[in-house]
N, C-alpha and C positions, 0 to 999 in steps of 0.2 A: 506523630505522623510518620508513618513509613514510606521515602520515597521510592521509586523505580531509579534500576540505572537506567542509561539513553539507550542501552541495548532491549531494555523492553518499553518501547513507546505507548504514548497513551493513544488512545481512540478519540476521536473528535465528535464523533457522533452521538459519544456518548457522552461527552462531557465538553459540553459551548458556551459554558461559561468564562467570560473574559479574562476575568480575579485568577481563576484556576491554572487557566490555559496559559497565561502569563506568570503564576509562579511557576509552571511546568517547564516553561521554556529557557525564565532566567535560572533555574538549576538544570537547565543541560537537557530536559527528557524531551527524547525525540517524540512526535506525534505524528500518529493511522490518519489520513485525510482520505473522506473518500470522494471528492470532487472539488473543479474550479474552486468554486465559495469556499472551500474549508479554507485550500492550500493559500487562497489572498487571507481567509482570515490570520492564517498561522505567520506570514509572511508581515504583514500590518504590525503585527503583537510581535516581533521581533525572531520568530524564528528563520533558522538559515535552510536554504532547500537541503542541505544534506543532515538533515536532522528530521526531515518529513519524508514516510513513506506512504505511497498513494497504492490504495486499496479500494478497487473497488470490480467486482465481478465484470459486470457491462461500463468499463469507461468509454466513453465518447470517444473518439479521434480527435476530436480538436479538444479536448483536458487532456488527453496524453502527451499532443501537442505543444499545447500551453504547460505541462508540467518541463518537457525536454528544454523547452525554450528558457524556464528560468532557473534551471540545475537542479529538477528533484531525478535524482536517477535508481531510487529503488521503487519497482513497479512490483504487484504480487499480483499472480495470476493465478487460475484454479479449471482453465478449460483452453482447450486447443483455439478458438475463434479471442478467445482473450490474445493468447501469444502470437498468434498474427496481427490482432491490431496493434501489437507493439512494436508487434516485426519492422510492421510498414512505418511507425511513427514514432517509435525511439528505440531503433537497434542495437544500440550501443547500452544501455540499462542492465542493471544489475537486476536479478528476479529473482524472489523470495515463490516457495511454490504452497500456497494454502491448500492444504492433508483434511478434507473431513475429516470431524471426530463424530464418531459411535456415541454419542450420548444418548441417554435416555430422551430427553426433548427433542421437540423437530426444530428448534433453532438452531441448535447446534450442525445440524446436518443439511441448512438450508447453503450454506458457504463451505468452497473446497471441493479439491477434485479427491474421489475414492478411493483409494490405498489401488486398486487394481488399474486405474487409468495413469497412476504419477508416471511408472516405466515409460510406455508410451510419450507424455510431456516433455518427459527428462528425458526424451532422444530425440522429440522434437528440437528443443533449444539445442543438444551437440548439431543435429543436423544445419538446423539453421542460421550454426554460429554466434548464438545469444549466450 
């Protein structure tokens, strides 16, 4: 079995299995939460908030909330209305910026801002000191 380092986390969504999520966590790999439910699950099963990144297009204000509140501090975002709600409810966060990929399938291109809107994001955040 090949593992991941902690610098490429797993996804929760895809894999919520307990057994799993737990040898995941006792060898270090960080894990993709993409709401409340995950981040208690990851936290319950022994993960530390800085080893959980919360991913999720439309977070809620109160999960971005309740993520600042228990020290997860990398948020990913992929559209202007995302980095304001962050703006407002965890300023201070580190942000990963999710890049559409051009795949063939439309999964791939359902998440992520478009190679032509990142410039834009990324002078958002200078601007707004994120």
């Amino acid at each position: 079995m090949t593992l991941h380092s902690p610098s490429c986390p797993e996804g929760m969504q895809c894999n919520s299995d307990e057994v799993l999520l737990r040898y995941l966590i006792e060898n270090e790999i960080g894990l993709v939460c993409t709401d409340e439910e995950q981040i208690k699950l990851a936290i319950r099963l022994g993960s530390t908030p800085d080893r959980i990144i919360f991913s999720n297009p439309i977070k809620p204000s109160h999960h971005v909330n309740y993520a600042r509140c228990i020290g997860i501090n990398t948020l990913v975002f992929d559209n202007e209305d995302e980095l304001e709600n962050i703006r407002e409810h965890h300023f201070d966060s580190d942000l990963l910026l999710r890049i559409e990929v051009e795949e063939s399938d439309h999964i791939s291109r359902r998440f992520g801002a478009h190679v032509d809107r990142c410039d834009k994001l990324l002078e958002l955040c200078i601007d707004w000191g994120l």
